[in-house]
N, C-alpha and C positions, 0 to 999 in steps of 0.2 A: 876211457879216452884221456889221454896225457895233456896237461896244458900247455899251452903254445907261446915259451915265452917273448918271441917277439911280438905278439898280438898283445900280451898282458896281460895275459888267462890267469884270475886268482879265484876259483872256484869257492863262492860261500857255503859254506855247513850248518850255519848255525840257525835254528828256527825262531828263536826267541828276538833274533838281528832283524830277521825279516819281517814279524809283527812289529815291532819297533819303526819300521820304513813304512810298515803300511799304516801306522796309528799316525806318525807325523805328516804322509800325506793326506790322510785322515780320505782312501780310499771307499767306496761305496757301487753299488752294483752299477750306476748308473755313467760312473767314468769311464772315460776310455784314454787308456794309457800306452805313452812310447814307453817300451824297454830297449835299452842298448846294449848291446851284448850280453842276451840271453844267457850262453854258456851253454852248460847242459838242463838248464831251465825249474832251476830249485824256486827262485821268484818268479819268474812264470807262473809257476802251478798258482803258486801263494794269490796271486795277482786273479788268477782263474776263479778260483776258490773264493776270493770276494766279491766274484761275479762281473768284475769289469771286462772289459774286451781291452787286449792285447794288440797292439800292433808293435813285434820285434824286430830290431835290426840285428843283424849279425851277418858278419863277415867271414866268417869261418866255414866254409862249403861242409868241411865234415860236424859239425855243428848244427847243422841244415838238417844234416840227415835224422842226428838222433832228436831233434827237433819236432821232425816230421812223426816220425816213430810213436813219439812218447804224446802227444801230443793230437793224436790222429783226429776224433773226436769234436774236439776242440773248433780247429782246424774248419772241420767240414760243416759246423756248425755255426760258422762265423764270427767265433767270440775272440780266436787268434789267427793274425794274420803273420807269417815270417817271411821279412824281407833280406833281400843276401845283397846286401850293399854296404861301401862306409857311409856309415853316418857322416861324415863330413864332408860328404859326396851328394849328400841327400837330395830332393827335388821333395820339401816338406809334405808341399801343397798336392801334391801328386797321391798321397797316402791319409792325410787328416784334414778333414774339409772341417770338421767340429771343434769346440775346445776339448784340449786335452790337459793330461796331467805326464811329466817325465820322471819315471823312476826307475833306478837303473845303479847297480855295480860296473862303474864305468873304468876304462883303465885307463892306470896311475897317467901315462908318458902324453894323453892327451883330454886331460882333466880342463885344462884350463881354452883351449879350444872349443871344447865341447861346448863349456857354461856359456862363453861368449858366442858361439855360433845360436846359440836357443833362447837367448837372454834380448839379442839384436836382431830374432829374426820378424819378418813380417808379420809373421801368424808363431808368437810366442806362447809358450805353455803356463795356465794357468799359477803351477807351481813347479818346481822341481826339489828329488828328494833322492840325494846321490849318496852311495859310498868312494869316498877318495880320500886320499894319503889325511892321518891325524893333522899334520904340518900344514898342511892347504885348507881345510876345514879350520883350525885356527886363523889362520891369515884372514882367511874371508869371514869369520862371523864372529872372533872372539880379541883377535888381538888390537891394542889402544891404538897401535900403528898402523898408518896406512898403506898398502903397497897400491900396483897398479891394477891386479888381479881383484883386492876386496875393493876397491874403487867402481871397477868394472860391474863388478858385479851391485852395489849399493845404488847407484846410479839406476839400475833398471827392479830393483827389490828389496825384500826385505830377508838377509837370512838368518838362522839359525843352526847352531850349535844343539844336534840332538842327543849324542852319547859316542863314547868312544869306543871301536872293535877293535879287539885283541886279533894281534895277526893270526895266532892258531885256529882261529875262526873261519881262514880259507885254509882250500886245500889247492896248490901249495901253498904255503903262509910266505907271504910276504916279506919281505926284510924290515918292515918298520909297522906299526897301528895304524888303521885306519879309523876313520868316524862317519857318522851318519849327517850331512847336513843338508837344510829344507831351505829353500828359498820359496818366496811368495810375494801378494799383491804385485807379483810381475808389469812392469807398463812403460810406457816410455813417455811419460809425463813431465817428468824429469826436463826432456828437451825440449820442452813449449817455449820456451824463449831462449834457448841459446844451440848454436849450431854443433849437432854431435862431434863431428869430424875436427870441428874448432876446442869443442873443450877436450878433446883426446890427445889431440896434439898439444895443449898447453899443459897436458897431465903425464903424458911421455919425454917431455920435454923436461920438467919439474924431475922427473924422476933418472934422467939420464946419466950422472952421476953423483952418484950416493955418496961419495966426498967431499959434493962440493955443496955449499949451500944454494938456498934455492933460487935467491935470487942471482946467482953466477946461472945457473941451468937456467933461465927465462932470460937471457941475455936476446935470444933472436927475437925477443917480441919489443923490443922497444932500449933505450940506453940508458943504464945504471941505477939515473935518479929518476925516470921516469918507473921503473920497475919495485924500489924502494918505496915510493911514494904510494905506490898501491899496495903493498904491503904492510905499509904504517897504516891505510886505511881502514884492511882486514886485521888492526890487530898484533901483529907478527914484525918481528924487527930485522934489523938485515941479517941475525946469524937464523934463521927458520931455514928449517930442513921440509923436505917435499912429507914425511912420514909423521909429519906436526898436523898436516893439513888435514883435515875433514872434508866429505865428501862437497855439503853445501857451501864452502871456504872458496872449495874448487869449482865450483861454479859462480861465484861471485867471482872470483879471481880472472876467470875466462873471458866472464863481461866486462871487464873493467880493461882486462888486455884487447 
């Protein structure tokens, strides 16, 4: 079966990748886990094999099939459910009444969707432990800078940086490395005393142009010296850039605007 590059189909190969995802989510027979696009179901098995119960999405109807096929067993036994939906379509609650854990070769073009749709949602998953682009796994759990994507993500956990896949590792290989990264203690604790909605918009705002300094971008919360002055409070003088900022900075910063 050919992969589908508008879907994002980068078929893993490698077995040594897949114990690696399943040691970092530190998998057991007792979990039950989302996978996101199955594929042709090389971590499936893997996921089988350590005894957890599966429930897969995928979007791919012909994917479905060899799903079904390979899978049969499984299947009828109640340890893999396969649903043919997007994932970003989901009705979560409709499929996982229990905790779960998400682990998953997710594709590249909606990586950052994905983590935010599952990170913010009602009924979030215990951990999550993805393969996506090298470049975005840095952003989010290794580099000093902040962007809005590792912000996003820190605000609701804790991630990590687990090792890096060589693209000849999928079949097709991909144009760039990917890496393995785990997020954890998932929760939204974070927003016990300040409004999410409120501190995203002062975090989108912060971040709106990257030219400018930050207190030019926090212009619509209030007027120059008011903006200044709360910055000299946190620390940070009038030339701070929004990628200076720390996650807890930005949340003192939110309460303070």
């Amino acid at each position: 079966m050919k992969a589908k590059k508008h879907l994002g189909q980068h078929f893993l190969t490698s077995k040594p990748v897949l114990k690696d995802m399943l040691t970092a989510a530190q998998i057991t027979k007792d979990d039950t886990v989302l996978e996101i696009g199955p594929g042709k179901g090389m971590l499936t098995r893997a996921l089988l094999q350590e005894g957890a119960t599966v429930i897969a999405i995928e979007t791919d109807a012909a994917m479905i099939a060899i799903l079904g096929d390979a899978f049969d067993d499984y299947i009828r036994n109640g340890k893999l459910t396969i649903i043919h939906e997007d994932v970003l379509g989901l009705t979560l609650r409709k499929y996982i009444a229990t905790d779960y854990k998400i682990v998953a070769n997710i594709p590249y073009y909606i990586t950052g969707e994905i983590i935010r749709l599952f990170l913010s949602a009602d009924h979030p998953p215990l951990s999550m432990t993805l393969l996506v682009q090298k470049e975005v796994a840095h952003r989010i759990a290794r580099d000093t800078k902040e962007s809005i994507l590792s912000i996003s993500v820190k605000v609701f956990g804790a991630p990590r940086y687990v090792g890096t896949v060589a693209a000849r590792y999928f079949n097709p290989a991909p144009k760039v490395d990917s890496a393995i990264v785990h997020i954890d203690t998932i929760s939204k604790q974070f927003f016990e005393n300040v409004s999410e909605e409120h501190f995203f918009k002062v975090v989108k705002n912060g971040f709106s142009n990257k030219r400018k300094k930050l207190a030019n971008n926090l212009a619509p919360f209030g007027s120059r010296e008011k903006i200044l002055s709360v910055l000299h409070d946190l620390g940070f003088d009038e030339n701070a850039r929004a990628e200076e900022i720390h996650v807890d900075q930005w949340k003192e910063l939110a309460l303070l605007l």
